[in-house]
C-alpha positions in Angstrom: 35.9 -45.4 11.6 38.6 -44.7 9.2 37.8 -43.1 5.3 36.7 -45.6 3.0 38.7 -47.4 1.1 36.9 -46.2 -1.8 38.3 -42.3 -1.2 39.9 -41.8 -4.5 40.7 -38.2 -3.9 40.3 -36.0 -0.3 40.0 -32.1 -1.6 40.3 -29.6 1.5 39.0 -26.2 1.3 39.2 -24.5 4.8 40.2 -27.7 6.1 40.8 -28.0 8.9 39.0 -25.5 10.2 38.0 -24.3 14.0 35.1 -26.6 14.1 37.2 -29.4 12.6 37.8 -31.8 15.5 40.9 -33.9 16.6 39.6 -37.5 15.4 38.1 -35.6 11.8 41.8 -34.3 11.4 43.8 -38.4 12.4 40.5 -39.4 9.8 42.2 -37.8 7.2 46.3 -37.2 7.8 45.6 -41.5 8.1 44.1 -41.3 4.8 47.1 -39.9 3.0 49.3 -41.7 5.1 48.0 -44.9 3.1 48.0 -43.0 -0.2 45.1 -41.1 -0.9 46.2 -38.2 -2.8 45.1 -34.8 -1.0 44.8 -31.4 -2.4 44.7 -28.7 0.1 43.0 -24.8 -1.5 44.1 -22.7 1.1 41.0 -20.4 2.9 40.4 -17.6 4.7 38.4 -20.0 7.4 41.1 -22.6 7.6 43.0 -23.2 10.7 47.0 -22.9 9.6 48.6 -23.2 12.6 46.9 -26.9 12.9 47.3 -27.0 9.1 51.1 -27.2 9.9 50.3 -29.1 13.2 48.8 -31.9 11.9 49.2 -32.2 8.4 52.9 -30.2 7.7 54.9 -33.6 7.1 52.3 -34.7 4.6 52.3 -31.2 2.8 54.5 -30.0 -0.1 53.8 -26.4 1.4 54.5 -25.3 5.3 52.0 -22.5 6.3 53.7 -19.2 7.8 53.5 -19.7 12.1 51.6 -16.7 12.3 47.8 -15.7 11.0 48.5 -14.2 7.6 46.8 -10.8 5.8 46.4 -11.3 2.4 46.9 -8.9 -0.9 45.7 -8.8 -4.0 48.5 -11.0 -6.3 48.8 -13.4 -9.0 50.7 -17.2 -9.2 53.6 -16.8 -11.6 54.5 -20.0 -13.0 57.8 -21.7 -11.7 60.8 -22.7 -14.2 59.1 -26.1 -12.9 55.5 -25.5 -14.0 57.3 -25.8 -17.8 58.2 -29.5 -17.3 55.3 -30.9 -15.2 52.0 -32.3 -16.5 50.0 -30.0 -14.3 51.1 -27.4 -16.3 50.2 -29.2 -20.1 47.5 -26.8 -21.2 47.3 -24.8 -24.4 49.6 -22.0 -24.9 51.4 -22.8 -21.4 54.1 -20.2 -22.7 51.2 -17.6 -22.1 52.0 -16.5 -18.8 50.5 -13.3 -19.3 47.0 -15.2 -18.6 47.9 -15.7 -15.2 48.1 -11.6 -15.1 44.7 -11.2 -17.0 42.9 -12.8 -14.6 40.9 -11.4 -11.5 43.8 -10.5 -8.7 43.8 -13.8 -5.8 44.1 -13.2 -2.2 48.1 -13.6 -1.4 49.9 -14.6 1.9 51.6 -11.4 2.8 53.6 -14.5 5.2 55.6 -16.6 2.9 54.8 -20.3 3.4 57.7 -22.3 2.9 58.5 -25.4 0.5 59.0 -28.6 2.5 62.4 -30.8 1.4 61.6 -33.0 -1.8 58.3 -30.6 -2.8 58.1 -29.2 -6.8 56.9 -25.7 -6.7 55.0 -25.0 -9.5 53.9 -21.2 -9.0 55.5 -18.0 -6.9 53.8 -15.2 -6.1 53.7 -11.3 -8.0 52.2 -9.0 -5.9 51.8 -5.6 -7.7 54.0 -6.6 -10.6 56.8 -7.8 -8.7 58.1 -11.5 -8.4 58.3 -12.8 -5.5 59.7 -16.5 -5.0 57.2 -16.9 -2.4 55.7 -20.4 -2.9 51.9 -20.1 -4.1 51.1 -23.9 -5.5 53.5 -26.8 -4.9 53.1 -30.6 -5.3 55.0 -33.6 -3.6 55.5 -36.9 -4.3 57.2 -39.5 -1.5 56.7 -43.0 -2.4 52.7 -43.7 -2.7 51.9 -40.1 -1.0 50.8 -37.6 -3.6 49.9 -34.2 -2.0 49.6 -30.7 -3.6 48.7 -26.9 -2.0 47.2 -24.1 -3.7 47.9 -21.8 -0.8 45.3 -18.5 -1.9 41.9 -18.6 -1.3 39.6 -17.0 -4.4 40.5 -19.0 -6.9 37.0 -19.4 -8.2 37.6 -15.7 -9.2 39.4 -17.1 -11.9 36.1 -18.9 -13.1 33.9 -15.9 -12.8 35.5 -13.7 -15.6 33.6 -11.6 -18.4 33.6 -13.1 -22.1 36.7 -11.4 -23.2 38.4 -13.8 -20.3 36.5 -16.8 -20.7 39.5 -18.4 -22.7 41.9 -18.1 -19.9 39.4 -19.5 -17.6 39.6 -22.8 -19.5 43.2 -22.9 -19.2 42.4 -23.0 -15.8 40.0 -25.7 -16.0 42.5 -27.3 -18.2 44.9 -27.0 -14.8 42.4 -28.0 -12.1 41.6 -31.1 -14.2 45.6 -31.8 -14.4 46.3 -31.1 -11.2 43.8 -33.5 -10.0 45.2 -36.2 -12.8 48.7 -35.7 -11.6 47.1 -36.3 -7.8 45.2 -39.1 -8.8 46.6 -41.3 -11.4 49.2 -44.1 -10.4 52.5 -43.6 -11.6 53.9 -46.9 -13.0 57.9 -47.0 -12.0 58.6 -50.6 -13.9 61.0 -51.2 -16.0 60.6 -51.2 -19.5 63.5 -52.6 -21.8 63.6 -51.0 -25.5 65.6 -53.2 -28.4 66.0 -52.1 -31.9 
């Protein structure tokens, strides 16, 4: 039986996974294929190689071919981030937040940008930029997809008092990132006379 009609939004965390079976997997890369936005938060439980298997033409991000180890990093906003709408939260010049913030778990294997994606967010691993992709999104025709490829983000929620204002902004991003995903994006024409 295919998703309902009514799936506004599919959200994978450690999906798919080893118990995730071949039908649950179709189930969902049909969903997208007919245009329900997806958002995949990368896991230590999920299941890359099929990841990349079944879902890789669908996905802004490719997941490395072999099982990663991860280190503690950061996301460092892309020349990109500046422009999109994801990235539209207050003081989004403060990029220093990003470093303030509890350490994620990193890909110490790159995964790699599929043709057409935006990437949004590199990796810095102990104070070094890297221009490994971390968070991408992709757009092709009604397909909206996006990947946040480090697991522990709800670190970032989990912060003491003195923090609490840069976990907002990442409220503030989540929230975006599912508007971006979710909303319809109206191509018409619009003529302008003085």
């Amino acid at each position: 039986e295919p998703l309902s009609e009514g799936t506004d939004l599919i959200i994978a965390m450690g999906f798919p996974g080893p118990a995730t079976t071949p039908e649950d997997a179709r189930l969902v890369a049909g969903a997208i294929q007919t245009g329900t936005p997806f958002l995949y938060v990368d896991q230590l439980s999920s299941a890359r190689a099929r990841l990349g298997e079944q879902f890789g033409s669908l996905l802004p991000l490719i997941p490395p071919s072999s099982r990663p180890t991860y280190v503690p990093g950061t996301l460092q906003p892309s020349p990109a981030a500046a422009a999109h709408s994801i990235f539209y939260i207050d003081s989004r010049t403060d990029v220093g937040r990003w470093r303030r913030l509890p350490p994620l778990a990193l890909s110490e294997r790159a995964w790699s940008a599929a043709p057409g994606a935006v990437v949004l967010a590199t990796s810095e691993i102990r104070g070094i930029a890297l221009p490994d992709p971390v968070f991408a999104v992709l757009r092709r025709g009604q397909i909206k997809t996006a990947v946040l490829a480090t697991p522990g983000l709800w670190r970032w929620m989990l912060v003491p008092e003195d923090l609490e204002q840069d976990a907002r902004a990442v409220e503030q991003l989540i929230r975006n990132m599912v508007q971006w995903l979710f909303a319809a994006d109206d191509d018409r024409l619009v003529r302008v006379e003085p």
